[in-house]
MDAnalysis code that builds the backbone (N, CA, C; Angstrom):
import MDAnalysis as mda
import numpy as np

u = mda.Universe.empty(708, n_residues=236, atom_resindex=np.repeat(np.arange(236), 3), trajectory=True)
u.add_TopologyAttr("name", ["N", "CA", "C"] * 236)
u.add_TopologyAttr("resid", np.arange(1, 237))
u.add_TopologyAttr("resname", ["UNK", "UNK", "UNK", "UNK", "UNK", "UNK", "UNK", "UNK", "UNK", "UNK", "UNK", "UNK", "UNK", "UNK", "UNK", "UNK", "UNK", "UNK", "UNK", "UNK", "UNK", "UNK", "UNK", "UNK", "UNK", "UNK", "UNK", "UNK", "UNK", "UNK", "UNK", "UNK", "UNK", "UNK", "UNK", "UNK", "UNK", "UNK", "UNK", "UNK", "UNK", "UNK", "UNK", "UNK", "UNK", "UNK", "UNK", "UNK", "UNK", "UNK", "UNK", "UNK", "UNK", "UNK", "UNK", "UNK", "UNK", "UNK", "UNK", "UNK", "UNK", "UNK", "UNK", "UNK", "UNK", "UNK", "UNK", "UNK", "UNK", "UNK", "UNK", "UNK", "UNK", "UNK", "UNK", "UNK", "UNK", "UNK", "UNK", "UNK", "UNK", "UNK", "UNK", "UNK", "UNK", "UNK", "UNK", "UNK", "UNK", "UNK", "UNK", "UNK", "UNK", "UNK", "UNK", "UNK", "UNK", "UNK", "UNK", "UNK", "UNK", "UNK", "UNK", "UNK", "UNK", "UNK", "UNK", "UNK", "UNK", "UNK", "UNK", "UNK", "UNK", "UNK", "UNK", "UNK", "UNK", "UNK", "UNK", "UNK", "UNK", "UNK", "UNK", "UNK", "UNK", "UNK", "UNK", "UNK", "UNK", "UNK", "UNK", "UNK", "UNK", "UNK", "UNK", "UNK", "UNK", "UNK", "UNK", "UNK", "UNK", "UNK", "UNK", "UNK", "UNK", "UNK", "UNK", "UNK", "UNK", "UNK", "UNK", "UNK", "UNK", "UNK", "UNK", "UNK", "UNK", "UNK", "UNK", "UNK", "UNK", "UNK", "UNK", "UNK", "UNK", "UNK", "UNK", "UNK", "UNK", "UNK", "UNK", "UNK", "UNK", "UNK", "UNK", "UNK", "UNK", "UNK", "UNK", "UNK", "UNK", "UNK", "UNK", "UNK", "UNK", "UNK", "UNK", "UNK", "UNK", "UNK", "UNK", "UNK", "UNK", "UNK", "UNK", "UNK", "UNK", "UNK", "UNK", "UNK", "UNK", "UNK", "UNK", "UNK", "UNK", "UNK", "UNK", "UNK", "UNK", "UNK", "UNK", "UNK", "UNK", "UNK", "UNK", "UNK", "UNK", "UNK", "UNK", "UNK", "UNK", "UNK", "UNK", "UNK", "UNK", "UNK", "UNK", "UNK", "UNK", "UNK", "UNK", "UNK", "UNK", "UNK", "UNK", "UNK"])
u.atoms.positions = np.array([
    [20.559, -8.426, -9.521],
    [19.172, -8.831, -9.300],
    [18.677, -9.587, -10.529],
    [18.058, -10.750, -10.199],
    [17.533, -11.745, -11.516],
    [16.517, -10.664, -11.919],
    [15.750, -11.004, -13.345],
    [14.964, -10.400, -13.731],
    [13.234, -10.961, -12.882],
    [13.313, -12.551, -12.579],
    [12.239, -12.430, -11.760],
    [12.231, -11.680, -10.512],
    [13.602, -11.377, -9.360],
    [13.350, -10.700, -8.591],
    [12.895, -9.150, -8.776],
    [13.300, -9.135, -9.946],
    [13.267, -7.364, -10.453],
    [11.463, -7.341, -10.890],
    [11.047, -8.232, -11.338],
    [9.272, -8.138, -11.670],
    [8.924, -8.144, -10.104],
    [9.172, -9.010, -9.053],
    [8.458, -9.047, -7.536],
    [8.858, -7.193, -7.203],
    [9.530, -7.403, -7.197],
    [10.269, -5.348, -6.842],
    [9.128, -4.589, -7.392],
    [9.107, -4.445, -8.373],
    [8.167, -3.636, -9.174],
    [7.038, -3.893, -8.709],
    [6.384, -4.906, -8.148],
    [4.651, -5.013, -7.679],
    [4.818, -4.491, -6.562],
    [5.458, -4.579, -6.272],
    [5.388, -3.955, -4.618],
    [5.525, -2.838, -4.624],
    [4.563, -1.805, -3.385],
    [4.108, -0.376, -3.337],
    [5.233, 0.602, -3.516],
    [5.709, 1.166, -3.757],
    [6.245, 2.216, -3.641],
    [6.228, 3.234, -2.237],
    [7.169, 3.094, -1.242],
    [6.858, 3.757, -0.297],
    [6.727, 5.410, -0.101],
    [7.373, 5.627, -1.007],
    [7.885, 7.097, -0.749],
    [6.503, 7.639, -1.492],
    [5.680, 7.010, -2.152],
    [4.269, 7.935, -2.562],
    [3.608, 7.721, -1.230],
    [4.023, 7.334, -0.089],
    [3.107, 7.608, 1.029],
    [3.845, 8.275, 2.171],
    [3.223, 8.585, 3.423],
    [3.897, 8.617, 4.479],
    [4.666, 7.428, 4.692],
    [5.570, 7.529, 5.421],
    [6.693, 6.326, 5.753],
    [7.518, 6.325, 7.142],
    [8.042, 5.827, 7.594],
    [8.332, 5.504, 9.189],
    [10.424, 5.684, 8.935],
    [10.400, 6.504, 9.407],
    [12.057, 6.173, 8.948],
    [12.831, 5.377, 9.874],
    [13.373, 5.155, 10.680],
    [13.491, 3.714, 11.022],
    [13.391, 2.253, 10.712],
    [11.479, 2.680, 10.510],
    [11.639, 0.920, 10.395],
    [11.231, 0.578, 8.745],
    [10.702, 1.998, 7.569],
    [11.230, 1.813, 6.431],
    [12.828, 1.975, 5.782],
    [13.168, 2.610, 6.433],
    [14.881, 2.943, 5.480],
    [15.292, 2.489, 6.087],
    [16.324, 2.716, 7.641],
    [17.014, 1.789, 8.389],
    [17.844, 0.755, 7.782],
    [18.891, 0.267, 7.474],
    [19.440, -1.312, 7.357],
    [18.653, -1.806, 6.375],
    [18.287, -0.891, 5.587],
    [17.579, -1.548, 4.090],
    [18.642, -1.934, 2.979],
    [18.663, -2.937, 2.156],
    [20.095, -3.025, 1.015],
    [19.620, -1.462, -0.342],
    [20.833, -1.380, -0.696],
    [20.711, -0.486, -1.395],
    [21.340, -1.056, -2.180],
    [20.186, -0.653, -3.858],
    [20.498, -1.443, -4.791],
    [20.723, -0.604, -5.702],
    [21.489, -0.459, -6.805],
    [21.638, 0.642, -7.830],
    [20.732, 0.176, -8.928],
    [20.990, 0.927, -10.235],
    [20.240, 0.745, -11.244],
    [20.068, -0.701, -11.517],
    [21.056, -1.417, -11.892],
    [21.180, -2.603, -12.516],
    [21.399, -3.465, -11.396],
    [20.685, -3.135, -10.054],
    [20.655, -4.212, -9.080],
    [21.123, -4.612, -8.710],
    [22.626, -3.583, -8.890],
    [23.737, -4.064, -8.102],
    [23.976, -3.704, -6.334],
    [24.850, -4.448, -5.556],
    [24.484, -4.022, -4.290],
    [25.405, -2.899, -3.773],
    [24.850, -1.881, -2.923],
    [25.738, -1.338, -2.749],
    [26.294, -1.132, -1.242],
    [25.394, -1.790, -0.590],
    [25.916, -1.256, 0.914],
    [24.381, -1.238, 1.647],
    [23.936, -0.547, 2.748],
    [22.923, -0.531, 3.599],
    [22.519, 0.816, 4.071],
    [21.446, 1.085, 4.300],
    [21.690, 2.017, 4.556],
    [21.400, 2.318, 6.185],
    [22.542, 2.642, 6.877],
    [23.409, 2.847, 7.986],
    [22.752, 3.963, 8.865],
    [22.247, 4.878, 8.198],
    [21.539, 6.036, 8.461],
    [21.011, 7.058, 7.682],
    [20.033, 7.968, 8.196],
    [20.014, 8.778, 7.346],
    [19.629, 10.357, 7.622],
    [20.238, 11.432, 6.760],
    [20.654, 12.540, 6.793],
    [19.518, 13.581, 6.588],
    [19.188, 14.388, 7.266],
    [18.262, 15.456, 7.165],
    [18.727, 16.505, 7.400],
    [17.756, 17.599, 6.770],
    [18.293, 19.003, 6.194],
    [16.954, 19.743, 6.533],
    [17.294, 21.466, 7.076],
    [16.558, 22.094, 6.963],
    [16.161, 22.556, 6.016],
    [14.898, 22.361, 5.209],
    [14.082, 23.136, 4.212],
    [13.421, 24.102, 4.228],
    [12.507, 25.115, 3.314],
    [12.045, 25.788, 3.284],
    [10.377, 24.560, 3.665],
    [10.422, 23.647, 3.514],
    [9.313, 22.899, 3.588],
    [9.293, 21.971, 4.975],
    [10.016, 22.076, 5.818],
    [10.569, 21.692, 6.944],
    [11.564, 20.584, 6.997],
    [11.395, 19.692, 8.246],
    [12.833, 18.793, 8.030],
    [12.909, 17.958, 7.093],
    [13.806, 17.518, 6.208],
    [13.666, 17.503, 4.908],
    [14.484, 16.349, 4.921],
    [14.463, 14.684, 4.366],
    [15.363, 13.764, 3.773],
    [16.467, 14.065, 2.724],
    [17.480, 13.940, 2.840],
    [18.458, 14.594, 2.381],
    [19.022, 14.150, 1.624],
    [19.487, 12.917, 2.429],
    [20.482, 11.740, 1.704],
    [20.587, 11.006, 2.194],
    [20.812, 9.367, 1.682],
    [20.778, 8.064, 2.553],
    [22.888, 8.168, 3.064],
    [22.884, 7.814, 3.790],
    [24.476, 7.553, 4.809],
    [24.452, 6.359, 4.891],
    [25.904, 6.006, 4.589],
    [26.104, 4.389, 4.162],
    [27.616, 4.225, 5.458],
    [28.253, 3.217, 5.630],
    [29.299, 2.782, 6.135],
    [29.413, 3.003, 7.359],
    [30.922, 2.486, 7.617],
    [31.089, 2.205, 9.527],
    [30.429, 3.952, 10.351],
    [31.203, 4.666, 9.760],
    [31.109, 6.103, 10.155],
    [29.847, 6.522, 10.304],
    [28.828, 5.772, 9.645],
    [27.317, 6.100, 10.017],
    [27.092, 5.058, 10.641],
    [27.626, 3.947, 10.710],
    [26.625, 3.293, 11.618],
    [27.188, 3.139, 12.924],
    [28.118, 3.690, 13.130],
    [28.555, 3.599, 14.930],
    [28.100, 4.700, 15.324],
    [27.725, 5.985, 14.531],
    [27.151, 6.726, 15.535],
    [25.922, 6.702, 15.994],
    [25.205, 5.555, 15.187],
    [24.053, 5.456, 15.458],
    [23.837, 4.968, 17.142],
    [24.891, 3.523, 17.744],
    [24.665, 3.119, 18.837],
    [24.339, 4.349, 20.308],
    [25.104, 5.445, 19.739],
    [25.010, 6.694, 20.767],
    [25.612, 6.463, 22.310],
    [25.431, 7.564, 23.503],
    [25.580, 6.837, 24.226],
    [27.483, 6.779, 24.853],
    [27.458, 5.932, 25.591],
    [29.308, 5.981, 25.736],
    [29.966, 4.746, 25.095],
    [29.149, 3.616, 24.496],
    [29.044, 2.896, 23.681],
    [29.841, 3.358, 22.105],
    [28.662, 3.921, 21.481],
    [28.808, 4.704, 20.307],
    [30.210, 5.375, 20.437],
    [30.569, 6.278, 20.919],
    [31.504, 7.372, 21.252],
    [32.784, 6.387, 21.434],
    [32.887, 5.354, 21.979],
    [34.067, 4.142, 22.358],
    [34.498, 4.024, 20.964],
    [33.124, 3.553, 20.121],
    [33.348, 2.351, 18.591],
    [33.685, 3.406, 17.626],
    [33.607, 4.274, 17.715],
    [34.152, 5.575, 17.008],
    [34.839, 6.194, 16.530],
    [35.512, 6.400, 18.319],
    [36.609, 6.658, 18.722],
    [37.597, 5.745, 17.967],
    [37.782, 4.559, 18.113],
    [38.532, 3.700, 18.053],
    [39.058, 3.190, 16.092],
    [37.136, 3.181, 15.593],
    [37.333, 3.045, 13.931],
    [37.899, 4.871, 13.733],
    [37.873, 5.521, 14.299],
    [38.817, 7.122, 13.756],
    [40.288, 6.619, 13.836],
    [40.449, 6.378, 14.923],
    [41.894, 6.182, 15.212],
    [42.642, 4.577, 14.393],
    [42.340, 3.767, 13.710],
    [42.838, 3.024, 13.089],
    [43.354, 3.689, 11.797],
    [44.734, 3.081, 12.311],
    [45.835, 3.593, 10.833],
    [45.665, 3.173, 9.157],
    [44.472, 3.741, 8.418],
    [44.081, 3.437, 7.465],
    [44.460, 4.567, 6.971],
    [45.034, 4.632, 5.166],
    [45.100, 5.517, 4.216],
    [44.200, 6.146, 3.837],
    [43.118, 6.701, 4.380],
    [41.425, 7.020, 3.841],
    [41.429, 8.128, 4.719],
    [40.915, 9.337, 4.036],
    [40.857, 10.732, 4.388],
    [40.080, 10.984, 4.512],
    [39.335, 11.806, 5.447],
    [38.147, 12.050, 6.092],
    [37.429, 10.681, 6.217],
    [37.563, 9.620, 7.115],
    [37.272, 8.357, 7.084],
    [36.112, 8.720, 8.471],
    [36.217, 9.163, 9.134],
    [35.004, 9.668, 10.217],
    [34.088, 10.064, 9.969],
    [33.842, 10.395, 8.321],
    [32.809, 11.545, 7.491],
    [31.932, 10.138, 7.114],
    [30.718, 9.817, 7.094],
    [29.900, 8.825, 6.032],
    [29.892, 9.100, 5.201],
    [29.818, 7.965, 4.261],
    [29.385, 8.091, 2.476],
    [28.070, 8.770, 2.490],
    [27.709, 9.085, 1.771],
    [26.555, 9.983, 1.423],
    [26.251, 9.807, -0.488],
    [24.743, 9.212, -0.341],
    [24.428, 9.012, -1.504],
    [22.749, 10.525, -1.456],
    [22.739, 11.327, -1.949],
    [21.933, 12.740, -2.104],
    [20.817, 11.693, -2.587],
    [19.708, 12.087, -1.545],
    [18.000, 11.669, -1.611],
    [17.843, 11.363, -2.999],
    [18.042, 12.182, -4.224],
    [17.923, 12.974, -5.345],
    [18.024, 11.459, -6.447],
    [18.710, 10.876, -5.866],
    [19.565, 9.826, -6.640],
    [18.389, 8.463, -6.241],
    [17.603, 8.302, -5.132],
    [16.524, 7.623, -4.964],
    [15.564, 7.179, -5.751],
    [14.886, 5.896, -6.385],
    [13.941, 6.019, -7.479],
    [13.014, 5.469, -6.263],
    [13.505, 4.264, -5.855],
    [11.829, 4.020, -5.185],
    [12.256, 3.031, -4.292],
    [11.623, 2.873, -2.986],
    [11.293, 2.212, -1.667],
    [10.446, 1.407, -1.839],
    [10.672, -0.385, -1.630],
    [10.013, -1.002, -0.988],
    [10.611, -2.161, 0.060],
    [11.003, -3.443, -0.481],
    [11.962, -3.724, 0.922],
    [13.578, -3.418, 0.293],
    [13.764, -2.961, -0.589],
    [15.069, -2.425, -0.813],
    [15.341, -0.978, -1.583],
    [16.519, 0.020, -1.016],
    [16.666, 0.552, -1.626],
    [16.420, 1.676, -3.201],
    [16.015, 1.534, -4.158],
    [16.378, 1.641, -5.468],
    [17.309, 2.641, -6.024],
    [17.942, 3.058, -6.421],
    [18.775, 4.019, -7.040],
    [18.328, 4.330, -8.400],
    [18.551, 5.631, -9.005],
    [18.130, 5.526, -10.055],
    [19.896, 5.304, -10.986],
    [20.631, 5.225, -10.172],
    [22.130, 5.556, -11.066],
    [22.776, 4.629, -11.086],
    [23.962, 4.237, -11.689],
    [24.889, 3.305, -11.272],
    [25.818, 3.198, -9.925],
    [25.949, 2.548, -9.491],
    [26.816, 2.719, -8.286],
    [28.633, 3.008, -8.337],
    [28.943, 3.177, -9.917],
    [30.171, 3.606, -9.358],
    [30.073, 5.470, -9.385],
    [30.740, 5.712, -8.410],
    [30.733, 7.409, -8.214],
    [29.592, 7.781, -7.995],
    [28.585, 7.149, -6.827],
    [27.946, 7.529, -6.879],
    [28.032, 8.662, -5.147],
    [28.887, 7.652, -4.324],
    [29.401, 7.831, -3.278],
    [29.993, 8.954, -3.040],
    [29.594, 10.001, -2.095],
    [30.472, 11.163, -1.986],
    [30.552, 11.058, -0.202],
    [31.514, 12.062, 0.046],
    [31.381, 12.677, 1.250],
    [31.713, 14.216, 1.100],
    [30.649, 15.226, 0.645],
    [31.379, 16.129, 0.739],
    [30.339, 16.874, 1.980],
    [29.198, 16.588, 2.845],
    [28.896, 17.086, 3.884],
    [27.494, 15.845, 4.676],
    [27.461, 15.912, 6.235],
    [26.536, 15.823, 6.041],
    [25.810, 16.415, 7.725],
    [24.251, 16.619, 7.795],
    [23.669, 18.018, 8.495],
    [23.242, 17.002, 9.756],
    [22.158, 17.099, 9.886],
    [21.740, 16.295, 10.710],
    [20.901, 14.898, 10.461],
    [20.902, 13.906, 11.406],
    [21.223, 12.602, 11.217],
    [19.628, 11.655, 12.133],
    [19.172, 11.266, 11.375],
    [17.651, 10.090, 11.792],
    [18.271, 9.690, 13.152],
    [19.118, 8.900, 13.152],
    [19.660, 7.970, 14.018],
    [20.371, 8.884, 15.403],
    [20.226, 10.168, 15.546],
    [20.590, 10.638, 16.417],
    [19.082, 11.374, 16.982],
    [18.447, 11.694, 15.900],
    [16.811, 11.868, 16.421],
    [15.751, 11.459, 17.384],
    [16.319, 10.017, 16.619],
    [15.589, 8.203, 17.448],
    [16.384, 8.326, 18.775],
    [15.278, 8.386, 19.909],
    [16.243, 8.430, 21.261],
    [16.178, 9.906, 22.068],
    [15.891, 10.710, 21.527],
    [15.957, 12.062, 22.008],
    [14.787, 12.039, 22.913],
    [14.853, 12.916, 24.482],
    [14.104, 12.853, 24.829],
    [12.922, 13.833, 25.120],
    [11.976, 13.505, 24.966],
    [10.660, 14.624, 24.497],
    [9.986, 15.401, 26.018],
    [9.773, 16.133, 25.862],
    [9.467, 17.501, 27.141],
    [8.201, 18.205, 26.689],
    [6.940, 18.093, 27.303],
    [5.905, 19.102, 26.949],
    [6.386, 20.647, 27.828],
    [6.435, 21.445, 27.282],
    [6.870, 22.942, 27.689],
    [5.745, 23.851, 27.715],
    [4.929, 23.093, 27.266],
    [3.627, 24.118, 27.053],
    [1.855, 23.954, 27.404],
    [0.866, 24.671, 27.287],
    [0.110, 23.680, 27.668],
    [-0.353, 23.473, 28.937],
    [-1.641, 22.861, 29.796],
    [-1.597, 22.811, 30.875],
    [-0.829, 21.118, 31.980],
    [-0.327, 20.659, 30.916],
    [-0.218, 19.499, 31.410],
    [2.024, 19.203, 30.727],
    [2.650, 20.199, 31.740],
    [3.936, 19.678, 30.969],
    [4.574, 18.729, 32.018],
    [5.722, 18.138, 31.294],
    [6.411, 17.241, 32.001],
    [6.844, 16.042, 30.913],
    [7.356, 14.917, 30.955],
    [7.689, 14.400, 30.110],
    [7.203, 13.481, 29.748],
    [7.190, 13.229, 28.199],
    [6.567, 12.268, 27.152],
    [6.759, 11.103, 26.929],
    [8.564, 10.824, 26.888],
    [9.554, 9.703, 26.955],
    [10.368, 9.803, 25.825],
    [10.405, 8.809, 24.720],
    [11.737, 9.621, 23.834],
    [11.266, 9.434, 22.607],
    [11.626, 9.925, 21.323],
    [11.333, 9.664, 20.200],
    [11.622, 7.989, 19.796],
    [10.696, 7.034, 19.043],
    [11.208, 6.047, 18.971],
    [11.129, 6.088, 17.262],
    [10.385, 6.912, 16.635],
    [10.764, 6.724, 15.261],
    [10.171, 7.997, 14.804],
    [10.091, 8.329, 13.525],
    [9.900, 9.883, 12.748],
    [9.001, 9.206, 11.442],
    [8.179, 9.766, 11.563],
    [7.382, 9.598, 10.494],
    [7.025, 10.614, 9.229],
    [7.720, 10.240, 8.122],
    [7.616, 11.515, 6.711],
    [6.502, 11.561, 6.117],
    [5.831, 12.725, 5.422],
    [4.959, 12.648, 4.359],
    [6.249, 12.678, 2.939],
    [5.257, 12.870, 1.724],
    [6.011, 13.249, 0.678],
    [5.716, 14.316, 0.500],
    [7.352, 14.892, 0.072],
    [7.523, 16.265, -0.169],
    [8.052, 16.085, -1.471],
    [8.224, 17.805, -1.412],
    [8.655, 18.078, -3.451],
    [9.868, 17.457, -3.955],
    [9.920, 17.203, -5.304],
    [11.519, 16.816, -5.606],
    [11.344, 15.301, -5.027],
    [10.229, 14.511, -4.614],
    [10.342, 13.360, -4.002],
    [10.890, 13.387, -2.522],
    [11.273, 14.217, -1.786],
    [12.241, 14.333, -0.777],
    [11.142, 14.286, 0.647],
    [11.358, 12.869, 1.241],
    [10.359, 12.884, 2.396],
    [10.798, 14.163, 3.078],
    [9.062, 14.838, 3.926],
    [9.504, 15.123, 5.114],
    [8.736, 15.352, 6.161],
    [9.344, 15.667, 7.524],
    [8.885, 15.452, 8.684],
    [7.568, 15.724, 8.648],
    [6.714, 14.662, 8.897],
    [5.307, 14.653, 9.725],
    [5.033, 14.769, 11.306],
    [5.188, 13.658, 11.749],
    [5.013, 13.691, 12.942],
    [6.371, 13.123, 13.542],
    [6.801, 12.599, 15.015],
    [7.473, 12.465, 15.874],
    [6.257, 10.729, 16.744],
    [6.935, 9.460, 16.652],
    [6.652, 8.600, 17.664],
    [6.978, 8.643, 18.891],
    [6.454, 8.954, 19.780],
    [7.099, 9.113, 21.240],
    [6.875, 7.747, 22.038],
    [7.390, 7.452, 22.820],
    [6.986, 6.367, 23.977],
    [7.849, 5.852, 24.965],
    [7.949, 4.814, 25.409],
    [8.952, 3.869, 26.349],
    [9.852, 3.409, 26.001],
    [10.750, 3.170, 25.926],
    [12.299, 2.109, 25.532],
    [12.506, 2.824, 24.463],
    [13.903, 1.972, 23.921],
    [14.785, 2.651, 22.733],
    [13.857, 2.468, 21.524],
    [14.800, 3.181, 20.614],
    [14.249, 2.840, 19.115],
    [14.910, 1.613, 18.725],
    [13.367, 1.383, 17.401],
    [13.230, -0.321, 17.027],
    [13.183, -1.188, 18.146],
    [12.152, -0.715, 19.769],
    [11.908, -1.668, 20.171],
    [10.785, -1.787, 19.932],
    [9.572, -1.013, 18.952],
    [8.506, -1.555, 18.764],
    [8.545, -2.934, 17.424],
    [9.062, -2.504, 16.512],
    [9.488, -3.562, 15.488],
    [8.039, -3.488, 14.719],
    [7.703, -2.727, 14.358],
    [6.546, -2.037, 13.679],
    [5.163, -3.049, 14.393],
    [5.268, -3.310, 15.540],
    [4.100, -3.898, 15.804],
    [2.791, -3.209, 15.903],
    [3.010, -1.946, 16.436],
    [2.474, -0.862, 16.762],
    [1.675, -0.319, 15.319],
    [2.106, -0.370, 14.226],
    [1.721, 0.041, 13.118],
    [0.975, -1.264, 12.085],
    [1.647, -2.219, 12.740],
    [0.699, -3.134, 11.308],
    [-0.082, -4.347, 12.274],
    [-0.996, -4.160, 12.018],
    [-1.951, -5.165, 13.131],
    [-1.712, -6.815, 12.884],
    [-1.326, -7.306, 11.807],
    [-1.016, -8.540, 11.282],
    [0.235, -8.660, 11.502],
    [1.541, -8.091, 12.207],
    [2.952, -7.980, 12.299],
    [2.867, -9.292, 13.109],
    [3.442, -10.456, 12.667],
    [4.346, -11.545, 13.446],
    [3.595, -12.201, 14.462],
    [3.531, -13.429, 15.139],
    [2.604, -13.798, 16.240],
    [1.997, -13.369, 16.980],
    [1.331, -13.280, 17.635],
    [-0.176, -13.197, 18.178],
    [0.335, -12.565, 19.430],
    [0.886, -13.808, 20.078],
    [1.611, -13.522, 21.539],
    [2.465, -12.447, 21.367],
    [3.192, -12.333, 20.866],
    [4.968, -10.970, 20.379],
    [3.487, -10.004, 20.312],
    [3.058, -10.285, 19.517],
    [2.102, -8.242, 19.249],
    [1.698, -7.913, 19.903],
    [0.685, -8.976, 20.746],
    [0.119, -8.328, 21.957],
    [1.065, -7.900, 23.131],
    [2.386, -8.447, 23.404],
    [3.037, -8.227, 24.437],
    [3.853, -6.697, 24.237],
    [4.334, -6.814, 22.962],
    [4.672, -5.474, 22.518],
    [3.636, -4.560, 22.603],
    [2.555, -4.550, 22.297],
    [1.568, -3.780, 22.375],
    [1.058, -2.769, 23.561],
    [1.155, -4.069, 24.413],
    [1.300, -3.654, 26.068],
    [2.547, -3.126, 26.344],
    [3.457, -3.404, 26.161],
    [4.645, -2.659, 26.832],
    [4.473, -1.141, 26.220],
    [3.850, -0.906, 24.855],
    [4.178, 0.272, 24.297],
    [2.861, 1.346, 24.289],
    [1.464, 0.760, 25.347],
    [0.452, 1.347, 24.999],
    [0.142, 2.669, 25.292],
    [1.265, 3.166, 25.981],
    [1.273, 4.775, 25.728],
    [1.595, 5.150, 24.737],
    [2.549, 4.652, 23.554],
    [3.183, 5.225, 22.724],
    [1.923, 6.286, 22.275],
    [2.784, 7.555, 21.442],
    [1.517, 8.380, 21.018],
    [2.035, 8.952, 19.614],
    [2.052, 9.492, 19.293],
    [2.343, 10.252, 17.623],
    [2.393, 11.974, 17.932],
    [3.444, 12.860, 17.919],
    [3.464, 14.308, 18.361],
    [3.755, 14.799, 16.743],
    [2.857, 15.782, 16.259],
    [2.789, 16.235, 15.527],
    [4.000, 17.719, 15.404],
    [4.296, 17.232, 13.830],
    [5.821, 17.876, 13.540],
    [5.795, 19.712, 14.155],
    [4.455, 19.992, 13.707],
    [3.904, 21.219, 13.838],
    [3.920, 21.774, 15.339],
    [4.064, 20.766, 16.457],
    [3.574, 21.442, 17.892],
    [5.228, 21.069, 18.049],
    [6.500, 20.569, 17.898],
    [7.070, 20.317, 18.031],
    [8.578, 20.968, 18.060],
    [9.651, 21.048, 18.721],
    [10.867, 22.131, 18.424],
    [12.205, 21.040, 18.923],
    [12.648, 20.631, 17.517],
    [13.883, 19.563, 18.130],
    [14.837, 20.312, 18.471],
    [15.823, 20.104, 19.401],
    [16.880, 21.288, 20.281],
    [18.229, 20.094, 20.063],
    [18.704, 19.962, 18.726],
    [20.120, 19.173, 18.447],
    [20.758, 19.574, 19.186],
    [21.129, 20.420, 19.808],
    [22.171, 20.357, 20.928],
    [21.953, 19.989, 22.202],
    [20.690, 19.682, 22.910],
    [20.253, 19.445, 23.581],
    [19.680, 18.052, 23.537],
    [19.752, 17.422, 22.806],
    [19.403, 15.952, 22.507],
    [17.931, 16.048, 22.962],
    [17.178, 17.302, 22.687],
    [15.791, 17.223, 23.548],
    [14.682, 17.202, 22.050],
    [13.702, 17.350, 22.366],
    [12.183, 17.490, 21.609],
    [11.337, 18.340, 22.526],
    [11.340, 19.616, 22.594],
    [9.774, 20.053, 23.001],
    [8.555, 19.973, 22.460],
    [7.257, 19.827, 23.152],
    [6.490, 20.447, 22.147],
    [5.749, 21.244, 23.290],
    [4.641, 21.767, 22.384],
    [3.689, 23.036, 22.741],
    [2.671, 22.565, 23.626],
    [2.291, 21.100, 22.934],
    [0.755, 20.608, 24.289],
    [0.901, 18.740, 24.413],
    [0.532, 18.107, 24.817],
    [0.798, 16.824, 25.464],
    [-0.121, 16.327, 24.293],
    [1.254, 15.044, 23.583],
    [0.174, 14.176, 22.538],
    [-0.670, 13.449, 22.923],
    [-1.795, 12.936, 21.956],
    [-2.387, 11.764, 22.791],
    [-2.916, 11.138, 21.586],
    [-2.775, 11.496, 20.454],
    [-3.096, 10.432, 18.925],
    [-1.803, 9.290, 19.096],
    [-2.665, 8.002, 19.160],
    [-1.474, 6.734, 19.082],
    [-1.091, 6.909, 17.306],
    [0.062, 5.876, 17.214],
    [0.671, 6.550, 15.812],
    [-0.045, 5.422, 14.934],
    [-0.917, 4.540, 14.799],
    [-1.723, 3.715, 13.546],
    [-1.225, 3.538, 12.197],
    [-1.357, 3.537, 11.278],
    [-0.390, 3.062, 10.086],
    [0.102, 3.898, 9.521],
    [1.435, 3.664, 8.919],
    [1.468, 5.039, 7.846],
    [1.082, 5.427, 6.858],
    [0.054, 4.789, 6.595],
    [-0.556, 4.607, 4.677],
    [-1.734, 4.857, 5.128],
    [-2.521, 5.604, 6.148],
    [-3.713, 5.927, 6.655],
    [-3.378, 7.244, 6.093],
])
């Protein structure tokens, strides 16, 4: 990174002192180490149960994170197939895993606070953003149950140690990243695209982390009563 790109970096907000959208902040962001070197993308990312609830863990880098992201019989094909190629690399199905911990700061890239060699491990990882995005949501409770539609993105506060975590749940129509943050920033991209997105997505709603029970084996989301707060910015 030149040193003028490294002064533009620095003016720009810091995401992680706010709530943040995981999807369409982390997602396929470059990840840059200390000295701005590149290291990869980040492919997905890893969450952990806390004592403070679902908890950002660690950013997941490479093929192994990002084919499972497609999901699906898709996903499971491209998988399948990068497992089974005759490469010398052990536990090659496992993603790289760089620990939250190692994070200095979010804005359109990455930051690391370390160097990038060794920074890379695989020695575990729990549950995964990109398998979140997509799940489909069920009111169970409440006088009004039946279904919501699917998670399209997860929205963090800041937690201790810097380590986002779960706020709320985006629910709505179509896959994830088909809103393309239109939904959240009122100035996002032409006039015509926002409003049309807008409309396709005007149920979307925001389900709060608290009424909520994700069922990983079940690829489901319950919650307790039917949302109806649309999800508005994350820096509100």
């Amino acid at each position: 990174m030149s040193q003028r790109q490294e002064e533009v970096s620095k003016q720009l907000p810091n995401r992680l002192n706010h709530r943040l959208d995981g999807a369409l902040h982390l997602l396929d962001r470059q990840l840059l180490d200390r000295n701005g070197e590149m290291l990869g993308k980040a492919d997905d990312i890893e969450l952990g149960n806390t004592a403070h609830g679902l908890t950002i863990t660690a950013i997941l880098t490479g093929p192994a994170a990002l084919l499972d992201r497609f999901g699906g019989r898709v996903g499971t094909t491209l998988t399948h197939r990068y497992r089974s190629l005759r490469i010398p690399e052990p536990h090659r199905d496992v993603p790289w895993r760089i620990d939250f911990s190692q994070v200095d700061r979010l804005d359109s890239a990455i930051h690391l606070k370390v160097a990038r060699e060794g920074v890379l491990r695989r020695d575990r990882v729990e549950h995964r953003l990109g398998r979140l995005t997509g799940m489909e949501v069920l009111v169970t409770g409440g006088s009004d149950p039946g279904r919501v539609g699917s998670v399209l993105d997860v929205r963090f506060g800041p937690g201790p140690a810097g380590r986002p975590v779960l706020d709320s749940l985006i629910v709505g129509n179509g896959r994830p990243g088909s809103l393309l943050g239109y939904d959240r920033r009122r100035a996002q991209g032409p006039w015509l695209v926002r409003q049309a997105v807008s409309r396709l997505h005007r149920n979307t709603v925001l389900a709060q982390a608290a009424h909520a029970e994700i069922l990983w084996e079940r690829d489901q989301v319950h919650l307790d009563r039917r949302p109806t707060e649309p999800p508005g910015h994350p820096f509100a």
